[in-house]
C-alpha positions as CSV (number, residue, x, y, z in Angstrom):
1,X,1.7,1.7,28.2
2,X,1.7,-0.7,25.2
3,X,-1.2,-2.3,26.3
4,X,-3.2,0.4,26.8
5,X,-2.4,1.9,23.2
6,X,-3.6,-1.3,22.0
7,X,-6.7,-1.6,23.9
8,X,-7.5,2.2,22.4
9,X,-6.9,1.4,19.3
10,X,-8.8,-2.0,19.2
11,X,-12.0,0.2,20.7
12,X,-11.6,2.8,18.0
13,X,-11.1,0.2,15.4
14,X,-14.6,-1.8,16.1
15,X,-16.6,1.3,16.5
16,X,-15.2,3.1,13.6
17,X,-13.3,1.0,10.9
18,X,-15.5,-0.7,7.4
19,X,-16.0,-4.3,7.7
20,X,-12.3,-5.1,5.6
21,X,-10.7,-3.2,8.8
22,X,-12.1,-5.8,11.5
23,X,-11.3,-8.7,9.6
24,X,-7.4,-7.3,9.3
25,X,-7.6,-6.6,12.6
26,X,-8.8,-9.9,13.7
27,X,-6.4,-11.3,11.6
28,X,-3.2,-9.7,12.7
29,X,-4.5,-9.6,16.7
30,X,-7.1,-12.5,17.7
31,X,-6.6,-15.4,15.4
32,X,-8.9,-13.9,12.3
33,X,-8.8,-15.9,9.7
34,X,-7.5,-15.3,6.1
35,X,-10.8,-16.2,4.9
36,X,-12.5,-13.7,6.3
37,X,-10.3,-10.9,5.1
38,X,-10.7,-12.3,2.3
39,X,-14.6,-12.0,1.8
40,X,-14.6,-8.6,3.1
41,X,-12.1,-7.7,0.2
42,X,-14.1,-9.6,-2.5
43,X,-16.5,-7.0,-1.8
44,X,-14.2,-4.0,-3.5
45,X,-13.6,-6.0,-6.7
46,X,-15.9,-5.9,-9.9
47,X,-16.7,-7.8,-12.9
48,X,-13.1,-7.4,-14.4
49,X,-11.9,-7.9,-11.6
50,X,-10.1,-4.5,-10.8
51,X,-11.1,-3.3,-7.6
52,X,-13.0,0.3,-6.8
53,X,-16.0,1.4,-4.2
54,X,-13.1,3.4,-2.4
55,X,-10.8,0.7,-1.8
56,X,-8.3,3.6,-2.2
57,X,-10.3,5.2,0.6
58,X,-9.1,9.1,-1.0
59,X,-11.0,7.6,-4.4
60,X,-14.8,7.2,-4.2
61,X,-14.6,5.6,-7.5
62,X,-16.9,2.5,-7.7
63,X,-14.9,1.9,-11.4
64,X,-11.9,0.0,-11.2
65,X,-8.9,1.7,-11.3
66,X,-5.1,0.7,-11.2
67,X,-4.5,2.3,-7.7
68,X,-7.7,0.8,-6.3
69,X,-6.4,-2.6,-7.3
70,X,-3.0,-2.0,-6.2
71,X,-4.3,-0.8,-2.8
72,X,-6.2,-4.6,-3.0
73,X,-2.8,-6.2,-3.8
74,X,-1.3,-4.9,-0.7
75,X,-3.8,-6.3,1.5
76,X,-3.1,-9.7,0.4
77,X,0.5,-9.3,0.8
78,X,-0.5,-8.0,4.3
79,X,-2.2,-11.1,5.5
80,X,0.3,-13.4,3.5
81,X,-2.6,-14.9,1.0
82,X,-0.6,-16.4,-2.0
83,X,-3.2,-19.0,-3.0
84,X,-2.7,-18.2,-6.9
85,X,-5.8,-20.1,-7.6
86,X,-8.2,-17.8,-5.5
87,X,-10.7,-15.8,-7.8
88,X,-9.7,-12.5,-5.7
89,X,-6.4,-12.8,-7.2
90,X,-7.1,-14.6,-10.4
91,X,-9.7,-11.4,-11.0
92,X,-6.5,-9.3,-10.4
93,X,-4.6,-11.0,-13.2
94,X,-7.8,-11.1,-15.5
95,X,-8.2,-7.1,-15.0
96,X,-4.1,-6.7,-15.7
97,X,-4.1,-8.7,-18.6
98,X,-7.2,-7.0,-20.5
99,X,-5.2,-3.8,-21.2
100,X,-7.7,-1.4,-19.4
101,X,-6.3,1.4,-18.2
102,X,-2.4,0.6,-19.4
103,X,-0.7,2.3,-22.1
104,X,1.3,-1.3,-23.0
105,X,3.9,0.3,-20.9
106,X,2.2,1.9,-17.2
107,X,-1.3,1.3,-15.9
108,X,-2.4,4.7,-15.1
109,X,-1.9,6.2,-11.8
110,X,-5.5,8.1,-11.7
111,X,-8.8,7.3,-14.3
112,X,-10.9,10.0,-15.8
113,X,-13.8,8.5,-14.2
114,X,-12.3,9.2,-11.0
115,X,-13.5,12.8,-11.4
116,X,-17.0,11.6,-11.7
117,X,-16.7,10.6,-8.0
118,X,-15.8,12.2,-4.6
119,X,-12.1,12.1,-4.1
120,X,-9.2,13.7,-3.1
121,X,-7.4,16.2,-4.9
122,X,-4.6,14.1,-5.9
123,X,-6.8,11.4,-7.4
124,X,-8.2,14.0,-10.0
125,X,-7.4,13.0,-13.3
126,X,-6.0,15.9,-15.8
127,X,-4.3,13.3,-18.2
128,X,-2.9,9.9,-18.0
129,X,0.5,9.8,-15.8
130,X,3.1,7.8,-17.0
131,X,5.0,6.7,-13.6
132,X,5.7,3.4,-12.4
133,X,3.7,4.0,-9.1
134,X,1.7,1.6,-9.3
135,X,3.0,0.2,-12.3
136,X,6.4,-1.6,-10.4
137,X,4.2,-3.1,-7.7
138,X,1.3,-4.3,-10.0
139,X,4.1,-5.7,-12.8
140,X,5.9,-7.7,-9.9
141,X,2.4,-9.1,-8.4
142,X,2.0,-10.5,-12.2
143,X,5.4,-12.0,-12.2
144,X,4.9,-13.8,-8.7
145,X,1.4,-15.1,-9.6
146,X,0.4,-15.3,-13.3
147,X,1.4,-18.6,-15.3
148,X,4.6,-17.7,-17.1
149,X,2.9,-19.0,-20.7
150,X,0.6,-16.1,-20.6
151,X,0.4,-12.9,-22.4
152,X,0.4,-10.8,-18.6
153,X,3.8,-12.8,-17.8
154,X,5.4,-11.8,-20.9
155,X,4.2,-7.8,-20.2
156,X,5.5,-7.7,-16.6
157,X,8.3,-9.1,-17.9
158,X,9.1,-6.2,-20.3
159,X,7.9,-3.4,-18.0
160,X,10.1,-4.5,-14.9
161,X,13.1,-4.3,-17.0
162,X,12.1,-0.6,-18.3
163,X,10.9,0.3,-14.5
164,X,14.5,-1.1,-13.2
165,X,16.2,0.5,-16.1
166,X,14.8,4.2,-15.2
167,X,15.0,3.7,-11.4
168,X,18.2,6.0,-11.4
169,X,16.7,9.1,-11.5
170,X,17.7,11.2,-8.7
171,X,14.6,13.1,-8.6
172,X,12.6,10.0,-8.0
173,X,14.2,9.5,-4.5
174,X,11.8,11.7,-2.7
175,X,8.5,9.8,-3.4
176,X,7.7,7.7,-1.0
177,X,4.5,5.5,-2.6
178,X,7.4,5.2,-5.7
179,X,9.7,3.4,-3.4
180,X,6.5,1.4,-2.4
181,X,6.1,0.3,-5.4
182,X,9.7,-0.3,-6.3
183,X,10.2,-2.1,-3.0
184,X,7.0,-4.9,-4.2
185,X,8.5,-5.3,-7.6
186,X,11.6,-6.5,-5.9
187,X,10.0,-8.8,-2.9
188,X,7.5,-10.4,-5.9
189,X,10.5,-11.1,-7.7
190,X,12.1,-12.5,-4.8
191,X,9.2,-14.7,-4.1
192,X,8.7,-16.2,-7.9
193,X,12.3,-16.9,-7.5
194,X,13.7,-14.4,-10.5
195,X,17.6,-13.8,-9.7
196,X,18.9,-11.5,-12.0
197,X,21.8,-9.1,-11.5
198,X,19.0,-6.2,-12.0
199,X,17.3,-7.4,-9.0
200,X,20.4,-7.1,-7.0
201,X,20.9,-3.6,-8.1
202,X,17.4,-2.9,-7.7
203,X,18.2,-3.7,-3.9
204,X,20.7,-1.7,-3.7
205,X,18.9,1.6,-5.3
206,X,16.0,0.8,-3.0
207,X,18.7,1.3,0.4
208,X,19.6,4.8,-1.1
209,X,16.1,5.8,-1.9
210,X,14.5,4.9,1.2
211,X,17.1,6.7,3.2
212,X,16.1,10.3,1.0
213,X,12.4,9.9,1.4
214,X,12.1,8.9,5.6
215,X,12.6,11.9,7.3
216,X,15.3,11.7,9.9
217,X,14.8,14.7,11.5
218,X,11.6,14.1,13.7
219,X,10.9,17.0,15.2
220,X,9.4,17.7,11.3
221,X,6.8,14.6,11.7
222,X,4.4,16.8,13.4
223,X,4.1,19.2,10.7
224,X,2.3,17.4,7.9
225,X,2.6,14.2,5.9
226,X,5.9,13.2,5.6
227,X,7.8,10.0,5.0
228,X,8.2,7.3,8.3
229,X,9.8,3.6,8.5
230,X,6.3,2.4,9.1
231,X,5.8,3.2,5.2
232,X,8.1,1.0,3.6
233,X,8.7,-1.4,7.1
234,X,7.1,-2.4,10.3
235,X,10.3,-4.6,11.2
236,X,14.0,-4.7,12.5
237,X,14.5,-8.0,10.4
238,X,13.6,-5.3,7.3
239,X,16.7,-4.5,4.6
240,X,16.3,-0.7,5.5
241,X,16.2,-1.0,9.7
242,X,19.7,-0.7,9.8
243,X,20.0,2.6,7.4
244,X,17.4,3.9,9.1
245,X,17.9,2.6,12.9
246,X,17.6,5.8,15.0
247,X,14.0,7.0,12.6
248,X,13.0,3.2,13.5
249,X,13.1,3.1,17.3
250,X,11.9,6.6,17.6
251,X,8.3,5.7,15.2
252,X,7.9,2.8,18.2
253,X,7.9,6.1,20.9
254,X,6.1,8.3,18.3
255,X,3.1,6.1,17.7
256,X,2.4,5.3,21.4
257,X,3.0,9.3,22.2
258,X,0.9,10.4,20.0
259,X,-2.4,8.7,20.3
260,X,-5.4,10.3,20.9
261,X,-7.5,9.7,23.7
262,X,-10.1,8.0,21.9
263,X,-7.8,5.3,20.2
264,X,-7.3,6.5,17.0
265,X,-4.1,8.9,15.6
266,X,-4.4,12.5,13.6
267,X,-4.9,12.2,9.7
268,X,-2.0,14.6,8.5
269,X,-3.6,15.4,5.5
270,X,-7.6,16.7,3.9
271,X,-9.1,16.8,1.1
272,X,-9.3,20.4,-0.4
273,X,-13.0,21.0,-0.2
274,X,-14.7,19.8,3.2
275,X,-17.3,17.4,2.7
276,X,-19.6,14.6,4.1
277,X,-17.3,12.0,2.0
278,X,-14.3,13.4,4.2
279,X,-15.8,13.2,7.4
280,X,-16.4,9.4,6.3
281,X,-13.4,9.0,5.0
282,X,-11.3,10.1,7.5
283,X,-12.6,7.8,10.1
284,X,-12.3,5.5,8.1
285,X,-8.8,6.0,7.5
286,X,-8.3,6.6,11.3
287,X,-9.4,3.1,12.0
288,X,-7.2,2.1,8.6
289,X,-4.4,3.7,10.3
290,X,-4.7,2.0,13.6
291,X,-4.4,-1.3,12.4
292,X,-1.6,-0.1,11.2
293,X,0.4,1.7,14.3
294,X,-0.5,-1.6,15.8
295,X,1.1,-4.0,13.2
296,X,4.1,-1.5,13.2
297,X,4.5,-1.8,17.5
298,X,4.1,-5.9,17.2
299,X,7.0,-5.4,14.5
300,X,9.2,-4.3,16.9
301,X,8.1,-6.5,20.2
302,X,5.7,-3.6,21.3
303,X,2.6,-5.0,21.6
């Protein structure tokens, strides 16, 4: 069974997914190399060296944009690149450090030039948002790879204490790319090395709020987009597995259940106006998603 939801997906993934999809693919399955991902990534980032062109595949947004270069961040974090030195990631640090689109406390979660594009309804900008999604994850990527003499060190510095200090708010636990976000802050931390007792109670906080936002009861995954293991882990060696064992295992059964015949998995969500972006889009993030199931079922021995 595993093997045959693998060879799906792979089929669906090389007729359908943008070039950065194949080269993850490769990557994660037949011996890709980083390199490639890589180049196919460099293709998303700009001048400043924020990332746009849909990156964020819900943003069509060729601008750079916080979220677009957050969504870049993860990527590298996905195929392990930590080569501080590259000019992918040095272009990240130059774009956080120049104060575009940051408020000297939160880069903004949408841009107005976001409207000026196709994108989803939740990427429309009214006014700048003052949340730490993606301002935890993009603060801890500065403190695990900017040089800790520079003005961007100094600035994560400050706004990971002020994210950590109002992650306590009970309200919060329900958001899902939050717990994303707070969840990178505290593995870049981790990997530049930064004990501090806030980081351990940052752990801690992270347990309980993944716990509120999975949804245990998974007879309710079927009826829109709601919060699975395979969004904050794709492993049992993960912090949360054990907290959230039984939702775990089942995600392994889901994901091989549930694909479609030709290789790809239902997109719980739309924009609110059907276009010829959407259609795109949501192929795309079929084959996005995919690669995704996939990485999630070789987590847990699957495939």
């Amino acid at each position: 069974m595993q093997s045959k939801t693998y060879e799906r997906a792979k089929k669906f993934v090389y007729r359908n997914a943008r070039p950065l999809d194949i080269a993850r693919f490769q990557y994660h399955f037949e011996g890709g190399s980083q390199e490639l991902v890589l180049a196919a990534l460099g293709a998303y980032q700009n001048a400043d060296g924020g990332f746009g062109h849909a990156l964020e595949l819900d943003s069509w947004n060729p601008n750079s944009s916080p979220v677009q270069t957050w969504v870049a961040t993860e990527i590298l974090k996905e195929v392990q690149f930590t080569d501080k030195g590259h000019p992918v990631i040095q272009g990240i640090l130059k774009y956080l450090e120049s104060g575009a689109d940051f408020n000297g406390h939160v880069w903004f979660n949408t841009v107005r030039t976001n409207n000026d594009f196709p994108h989803a309804p939740w990427w429309h900008h009214e006014s700048d948002t003052t949340e730490y999604a993606p301002t935890a994850a993009l603060a801890g990527f500065a403190l695990a790879y900017a040089d800790k003499d520079s003005k961007l060190y100094v600035i994560a510095t400050q706004i990971a204490k002020e994210a950590m200090d109002s992650y306590d708010n009970a309200s919060m636990y329900r958001d899902m790319q939050l717990a994303l976000c707070y969840m990178r802050l505290y593995e870049y931390a981790e990997f530049a090395g930064l004990a501090s007792p806030e980081y351990s109670i940052l752990k801690e906080r992270l347990r309980r709020h993944a716990k509120t936002c999975i949804t245990n009861k998974v007879e309710d995954w079927d009826s829109g987009y709601i919060g699975r293991p395979s969004q904050l882990f794709c492993s049992p060696g993960s912090v949360f597995y054990l907290d959230n064992k039984e939702a775990a295992d089942y995600e392994c059964r889901y994901i091989i259940n549930t694909q479609r015949s030709d290789g790809s998995w239902l997109i719980q969500w739309k924009w609110r106006e059907t276009t010829e972006e959407w259609a795109i889009t949501k192929n795309w993030w079929k084959a996005h998603m995919a690669v995704l199931n996939l990485l999630y079922l070789k987590g847990f021995g699957k495939v």
